[in-house]
N, C-alpha and C positions, 0 to 999 in steps of 0.2 A: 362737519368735516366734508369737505367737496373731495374729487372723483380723485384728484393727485396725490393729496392727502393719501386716500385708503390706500390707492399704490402702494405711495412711498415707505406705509407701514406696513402693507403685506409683505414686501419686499425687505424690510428690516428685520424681520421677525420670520423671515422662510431659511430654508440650508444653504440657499446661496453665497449670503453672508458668513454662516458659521462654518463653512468647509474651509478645513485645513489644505495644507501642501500635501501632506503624508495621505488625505484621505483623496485628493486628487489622484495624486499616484497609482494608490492600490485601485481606484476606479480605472482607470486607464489598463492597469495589469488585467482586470477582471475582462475589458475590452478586448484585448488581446485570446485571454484563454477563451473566450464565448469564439472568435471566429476560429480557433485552433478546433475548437469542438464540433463546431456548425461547418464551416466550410473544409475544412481539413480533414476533418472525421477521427481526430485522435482521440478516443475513447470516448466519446459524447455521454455514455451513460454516466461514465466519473465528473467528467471534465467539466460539462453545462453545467448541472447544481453545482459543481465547488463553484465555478466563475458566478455564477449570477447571485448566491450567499453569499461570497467576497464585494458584489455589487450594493446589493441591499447594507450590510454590513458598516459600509465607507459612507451611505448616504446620511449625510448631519439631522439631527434631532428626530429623527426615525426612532429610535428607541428600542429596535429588534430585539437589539441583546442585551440589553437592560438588567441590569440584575438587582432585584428588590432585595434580594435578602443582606446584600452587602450594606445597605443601609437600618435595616432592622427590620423590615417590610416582611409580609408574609410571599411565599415564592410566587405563587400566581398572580401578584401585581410585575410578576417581571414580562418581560418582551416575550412576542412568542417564537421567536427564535432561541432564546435564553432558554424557556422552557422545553422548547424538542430537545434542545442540545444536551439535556440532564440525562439523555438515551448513550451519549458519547461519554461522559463524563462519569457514568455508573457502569459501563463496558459493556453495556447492554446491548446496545447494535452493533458492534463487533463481533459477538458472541453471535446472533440472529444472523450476519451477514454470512459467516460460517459454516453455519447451517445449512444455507442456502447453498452457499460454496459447495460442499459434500453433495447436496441433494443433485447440484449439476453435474458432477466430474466423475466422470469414471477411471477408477483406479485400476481397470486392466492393463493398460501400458505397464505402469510401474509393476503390477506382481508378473507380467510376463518377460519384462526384461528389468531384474531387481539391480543391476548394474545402474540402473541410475537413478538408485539411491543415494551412489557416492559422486554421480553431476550436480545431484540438488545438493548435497554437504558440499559441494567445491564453490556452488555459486551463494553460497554465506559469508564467501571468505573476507567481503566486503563491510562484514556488521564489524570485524576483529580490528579489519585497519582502520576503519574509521574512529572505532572507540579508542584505540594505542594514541591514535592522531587528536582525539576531543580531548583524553584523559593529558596528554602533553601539550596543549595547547591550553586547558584548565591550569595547571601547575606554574604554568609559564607567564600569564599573561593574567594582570591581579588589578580588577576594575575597583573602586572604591573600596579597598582592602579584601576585596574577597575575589577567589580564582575565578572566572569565566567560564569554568566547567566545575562542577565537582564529579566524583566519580562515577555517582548514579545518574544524572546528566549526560556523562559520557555515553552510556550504556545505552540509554532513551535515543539518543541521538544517534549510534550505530544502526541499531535496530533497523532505518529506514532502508542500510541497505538489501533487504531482505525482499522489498519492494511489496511488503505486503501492510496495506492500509490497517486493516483490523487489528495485529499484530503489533502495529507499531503506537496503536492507541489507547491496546491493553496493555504492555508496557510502561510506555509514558505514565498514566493513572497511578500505577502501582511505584515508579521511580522518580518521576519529574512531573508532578502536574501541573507546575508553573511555567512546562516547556509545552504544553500541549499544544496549543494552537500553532506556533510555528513548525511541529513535529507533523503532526495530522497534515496540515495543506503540504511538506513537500515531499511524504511519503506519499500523497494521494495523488498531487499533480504529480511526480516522476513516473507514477505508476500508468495513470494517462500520457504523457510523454515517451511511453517504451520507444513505440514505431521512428521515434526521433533524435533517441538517444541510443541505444543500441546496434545498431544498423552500421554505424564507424567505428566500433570498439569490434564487431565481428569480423568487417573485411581486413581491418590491421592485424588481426591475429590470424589468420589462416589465409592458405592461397587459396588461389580459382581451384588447384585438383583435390585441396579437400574439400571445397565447396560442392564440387562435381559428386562427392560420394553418393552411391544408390545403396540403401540399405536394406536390408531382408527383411520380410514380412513377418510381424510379432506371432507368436502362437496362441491361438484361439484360450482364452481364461473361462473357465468353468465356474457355472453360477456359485457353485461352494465355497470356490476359491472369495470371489467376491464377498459374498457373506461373512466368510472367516478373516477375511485380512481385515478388518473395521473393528472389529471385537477385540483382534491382538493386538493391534495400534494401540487401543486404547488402554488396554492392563496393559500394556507392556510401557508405555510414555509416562501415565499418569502414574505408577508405582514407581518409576524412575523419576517422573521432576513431578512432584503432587501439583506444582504450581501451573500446571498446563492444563490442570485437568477442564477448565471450563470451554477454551478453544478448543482443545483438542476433542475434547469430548462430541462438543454442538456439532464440529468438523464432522466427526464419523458417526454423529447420528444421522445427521441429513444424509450420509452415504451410505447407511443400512437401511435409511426410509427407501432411495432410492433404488439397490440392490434385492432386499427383503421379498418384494411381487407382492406383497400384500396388502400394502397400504400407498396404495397410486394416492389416492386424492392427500394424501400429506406429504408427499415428495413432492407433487404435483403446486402443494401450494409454499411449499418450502424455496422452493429451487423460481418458480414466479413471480405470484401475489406477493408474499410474504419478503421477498428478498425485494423486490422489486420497488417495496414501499420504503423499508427500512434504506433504500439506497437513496431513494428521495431527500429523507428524513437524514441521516447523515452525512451526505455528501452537501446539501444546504447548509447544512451548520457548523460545517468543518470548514468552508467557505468562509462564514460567517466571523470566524475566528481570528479572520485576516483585519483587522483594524486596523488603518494604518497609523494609529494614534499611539499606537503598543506595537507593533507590528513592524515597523522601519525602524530598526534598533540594531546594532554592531552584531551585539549576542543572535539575534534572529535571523541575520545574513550570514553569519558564522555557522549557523545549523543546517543552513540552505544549503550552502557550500560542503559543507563535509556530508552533508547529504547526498548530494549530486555525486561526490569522490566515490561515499558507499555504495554506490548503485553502479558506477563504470566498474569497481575494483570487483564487486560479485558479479559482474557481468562477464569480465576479466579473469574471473577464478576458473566458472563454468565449460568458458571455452576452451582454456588450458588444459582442463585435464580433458577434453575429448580430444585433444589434440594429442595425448599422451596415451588415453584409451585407442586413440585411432591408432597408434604406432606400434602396440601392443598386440593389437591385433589382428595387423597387415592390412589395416585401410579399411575395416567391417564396419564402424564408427563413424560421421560423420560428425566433426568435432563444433560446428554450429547450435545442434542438440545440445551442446552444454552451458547455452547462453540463456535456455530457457528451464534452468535451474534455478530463475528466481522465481519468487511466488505469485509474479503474475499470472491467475488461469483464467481466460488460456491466451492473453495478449502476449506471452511471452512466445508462447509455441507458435502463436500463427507467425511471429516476427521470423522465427526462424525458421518455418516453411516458405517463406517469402526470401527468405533471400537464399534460400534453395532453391527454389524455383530460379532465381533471378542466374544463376553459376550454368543448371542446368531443367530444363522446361520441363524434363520428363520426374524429376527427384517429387517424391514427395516423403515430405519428412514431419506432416503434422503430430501423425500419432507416437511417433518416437518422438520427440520432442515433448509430448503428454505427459512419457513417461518422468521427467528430471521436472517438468512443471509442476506434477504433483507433491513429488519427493520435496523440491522447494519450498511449498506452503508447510509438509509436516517436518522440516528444516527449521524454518523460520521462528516455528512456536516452538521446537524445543532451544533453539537459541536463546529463544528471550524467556523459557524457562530456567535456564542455565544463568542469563543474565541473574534474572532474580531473585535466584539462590544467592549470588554471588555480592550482588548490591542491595536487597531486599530487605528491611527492616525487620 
């Protein structure tokens, strides 16, 4: 075999050949999210692993996500993306990521101004319309005799607008795990997207003089306070939807690690190491999920889209009613705080410290904003514990 020869066959037998259209595509998408992440700076810790696990993922005979068992194989001959991914698929790193969550955030905003408990409930309002919109567009539209949503579907697909990743993965599992992969990348991309999407749905809702609002400084929350609010969250959530108890739980344990004073180096490695790994570890493989072999389908742009819908329409709820709290209370509100009712934390807050700042240089509005951020995340997971009551096997 001369030297043309082995070309020719290295080249017949490499991905160049075996790449589809669809897997070009999703590499091109992944192009795009890599420089939204690196040069743009939109959420880079989300953003990079999803885009470059969507990369890996699309490249032909690579075999990442392989999965042995579907064929009768024992599992650790599958890919080893396949196998991290069994961390998302058993709600394992949602649960870890949560933890981590709690261990970073301080919930004194929220117990010193409990008023926006009801911004974080107003920015859910988007999980309701979406699912009305999935469950009607299911009933409607009837792909090879069967509806394009069922109603647990719908439920999985609302969930995104809640903008909270882990949330929307422990859901799906337990409702749709046949929607997983298209659920996960655009809860996770929209959730890196805030700074981009947000930001037009804010100034359409309110003027420049409620953007101007300066709001009073919260009142100092007492170490007990913090102590005690994590412990009642939890008997009080989990005896109310038993189905929450695993987020909600890991939620305000990592918040008691961090509150407590006693155990630094486990807050310390919750809210870091430990998150920090597990976001590696899942944000790669949620990527990964993006095939464009399965991935570029009616149904899957369909989720996209009412995804997208859910996340403007809870973004849309949040503001409203600060606009209504702001009216109520002769302008003490600053009705942008209600856009960071979704459970982005704390991408949601700094967006609407930013475009406070942007109305008026001197506003700062992070830590009020904290407070509806919070509320948002323990929003979200009793939504989709409510969901899963409701659609739950």
């Amino acid at each position: 075999m001369n030297f043309f020869e082995i070309i020719a066959q290295t080249f017949a037998q490499s991905g160049f050949v075996a790449m589809t259209w669809q897997q070009g595509v999703m590499i091109l998408v992944s192009f795009v999210l890599l420089y939204m992440a690196i040069k743009k700076g939109f959420e880079p810790l989300l953003l990079l692993p999803i885009a470059f696990g969507m990369l890996l993922a699309n490249l032909p005979l690579a075999g990442l996500m392989y999965d042995a068992t579907a064929e009768g194989l024992a599992w650790y001959s599958s890919g080893v993306l396949r196998i991290i991914y069994m961390g998302v698929k058993s709600s394992l790193f949602p649960c870890l990521i949560f933890m981590g969550v709690g261990a970073m955030t301080d919930f004194g905003p929220l117990i010193a101004n409990p008023i926006s408990l009801l911004l974080g409930a107003a920015a859910q309002f988007g999980i309701y319309v979406a699912f009305t919109l999935a469950n009607f567009l299911g009933n409607t539209i009837i792909v090879d005799g069967e509806p394009l949503f069922t109603a647990a579907q719908a439920a999985a697909i609302a969930i995104i607008g809640g903008a909270d990743g882990p949330t929307a993965i422990f859901l799906t599992n337990k409702l749709a795990p046949e929607l997983l992969a298209p659920i996960a990348v655009a809860a996770y991309s929209y959730m890196a997207l805030i700074p981009l999407i947000q930001p037009p749905i804010m100034r359409a809702l309110t003027t420049e003089k409620e953007r101007k609002i300066k709001m009073d400084q919260l009142r100092q929350v007492s170490k007990t306070e913090k102590i005690i609010f994590p412990i009642v969250v939890t008997v009080f959530c989990v005896l109310l939807l038993p189905s929450v108890a695993p987020l909600i739980g890991m939620l305000m344990l990592g918040n008691l690690f961090r509150e407590a004073g006693c155990v630094e180096r486990l807050s310390d490695t919750a809210q870091n190491t430990l998150c920090n790994i597990v976001t590696i570890m899942l944000g790669t493989t949620v990527g990964a999920t993006a095939d464009g072999l399965v991935f570029l389908r009616p149904q899957t742009l369909g989720i996209i889209a009412l995804g997208l819908m859910a996340f403007c329409f809870s973004t849309a709820g949040g503001v409203l009613l600060g606009k209504l709290l702001c009216y109520i209370t002769g302008g003490k509100i600053n009705p942008l705080i209600g856009s960071a009712g979704v459970s982005a934390v704390p991408m949601a807050a700094r967006v609407a410290q930013a475009e406070g700042r942007k109305a008026n240089p001197t506003n700062f509005l992070l830590m009020h904003a904290m407070g509806p951020n919070v509320a948002g995340v323990i929003g979200s997971a009793v939504a989709a514990g409510f969901l899963l009551l409701m659609f739950g096997q």
